[in-house]
C-alpha positions as CSV (number, residue, x, y, z in Angstrom):
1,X,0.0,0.0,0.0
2,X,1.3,3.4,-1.1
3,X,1.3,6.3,1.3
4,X,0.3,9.7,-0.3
5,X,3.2,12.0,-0.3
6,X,1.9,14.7,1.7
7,X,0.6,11.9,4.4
8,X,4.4,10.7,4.9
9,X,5.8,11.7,8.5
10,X,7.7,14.1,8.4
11,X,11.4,13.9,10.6
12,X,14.8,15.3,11.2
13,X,15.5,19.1,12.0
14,X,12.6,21.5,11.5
15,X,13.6,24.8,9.8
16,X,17.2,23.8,8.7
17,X,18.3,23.9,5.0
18,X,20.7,21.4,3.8
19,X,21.7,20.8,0.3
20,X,24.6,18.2,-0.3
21,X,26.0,16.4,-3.2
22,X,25.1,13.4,-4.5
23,X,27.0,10.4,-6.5
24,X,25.0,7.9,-8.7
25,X,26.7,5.1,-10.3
26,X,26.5,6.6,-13.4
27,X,29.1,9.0,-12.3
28,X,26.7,11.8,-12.6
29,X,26.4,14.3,-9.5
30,X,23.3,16.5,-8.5
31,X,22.5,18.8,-6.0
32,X,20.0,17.6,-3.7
33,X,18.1,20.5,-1.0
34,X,16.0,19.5,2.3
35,X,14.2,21.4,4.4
36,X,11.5,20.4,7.3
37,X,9.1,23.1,7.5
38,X,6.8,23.4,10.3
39,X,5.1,26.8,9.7
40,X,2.1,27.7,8.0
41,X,2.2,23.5,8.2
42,X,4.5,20.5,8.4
43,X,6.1,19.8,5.6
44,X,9.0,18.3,3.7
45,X,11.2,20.1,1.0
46,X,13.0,18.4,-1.5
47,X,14.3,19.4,-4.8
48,X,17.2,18.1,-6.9
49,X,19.6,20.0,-9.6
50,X,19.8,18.1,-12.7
51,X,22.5,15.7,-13.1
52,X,26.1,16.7,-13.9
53,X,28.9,15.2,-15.4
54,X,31.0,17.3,-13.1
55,X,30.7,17.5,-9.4
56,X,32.1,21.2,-9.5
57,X,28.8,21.5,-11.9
58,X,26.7,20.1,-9.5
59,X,28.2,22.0,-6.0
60,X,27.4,25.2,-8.4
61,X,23.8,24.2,-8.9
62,X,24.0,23.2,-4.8
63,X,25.4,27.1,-4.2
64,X,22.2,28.7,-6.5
65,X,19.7,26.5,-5.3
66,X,20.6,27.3,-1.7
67,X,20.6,31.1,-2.2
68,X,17.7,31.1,-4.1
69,X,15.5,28.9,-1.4
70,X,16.9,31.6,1.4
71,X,15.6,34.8,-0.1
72,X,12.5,33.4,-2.0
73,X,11.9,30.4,-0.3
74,X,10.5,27.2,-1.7
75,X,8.8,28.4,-4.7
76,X,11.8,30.4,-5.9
77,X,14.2,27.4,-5.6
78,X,11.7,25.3,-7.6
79,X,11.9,27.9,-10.3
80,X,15.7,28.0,-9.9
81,X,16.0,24.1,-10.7
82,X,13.9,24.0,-13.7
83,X,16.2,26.9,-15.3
84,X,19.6,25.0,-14.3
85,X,18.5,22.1,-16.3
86,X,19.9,24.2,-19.1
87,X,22.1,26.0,-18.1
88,X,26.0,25.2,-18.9
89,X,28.5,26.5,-16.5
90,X,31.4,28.0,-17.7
91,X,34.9,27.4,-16.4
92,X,34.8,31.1,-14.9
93,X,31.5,30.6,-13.2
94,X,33.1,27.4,-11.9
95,X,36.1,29.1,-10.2
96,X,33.8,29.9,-7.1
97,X,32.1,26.2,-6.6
98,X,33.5,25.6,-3.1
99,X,31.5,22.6,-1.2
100,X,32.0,24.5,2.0
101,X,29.8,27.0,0.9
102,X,27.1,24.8,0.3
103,X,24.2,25.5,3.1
104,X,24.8,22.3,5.6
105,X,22.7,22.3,8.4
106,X,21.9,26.2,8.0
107,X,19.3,27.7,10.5
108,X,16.5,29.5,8.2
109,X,16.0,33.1,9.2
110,X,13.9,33.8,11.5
111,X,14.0,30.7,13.4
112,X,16.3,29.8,16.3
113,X,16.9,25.9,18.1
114,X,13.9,24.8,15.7
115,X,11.8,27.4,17.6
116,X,10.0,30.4,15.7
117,X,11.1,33.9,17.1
118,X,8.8,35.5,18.6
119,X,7.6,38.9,17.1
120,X,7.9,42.2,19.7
């Protein structure tokens, strides 16, 4: 029996953004973001970059996706991985794709130690 997607349970770290790398046997790499959401309701975020020959490729689609997500939230990351699937990166766009400025276990503004902040 299949479980609806928005019936799974959702669990792990509410209101912190993670987006890692992943390696599929194919030697391909994609960016891969989570978030746990808890407010307006619970839910799971999960979106993938395309898949890269390149892991530098893919750590730059892991640095957009991340930005993106931060200042427009999930809607404007959605948006942000449909237009990577074609875009090329150039070697000069490349020179920046650091993995340790992916977002790993970043606190989303606005919340603190999975608590919302209170408004005063």
């Amino acid at each position: 029996m299949s479980i609806h997607p928005c019936c799974k349970p959702v669990s792990g770290d509410f209101h912190v953004l993670n987006v890692k790398i992943e390696e599929h046997v194919s030697k391909s790499f994609n960016a891969l973001l989570t978030c746990n959401i808890k407010v307006p309701y619970m839910k799971a975020v999960r979106l993938e970059g395309p898949a890269r020959n390149a892991k530098k490729e893919a750590v730059k689609d892991g640095i957009e996706l991340g930005k993106k997500f931060l200042a427009e939230g999930e809607a404007g990351a959605k948006s942000v991985s449909i237009k990577l699937r074609k875009t090329k990166w150039t070697p000069q766009q490349l020179t920046d794709a650091d993995e340790n400025k992916l977002h790993v276990n970043y606190p989303l503004p606005g919340f603190r130690d999975n608590q919302e902040l209170l408004a005063k």
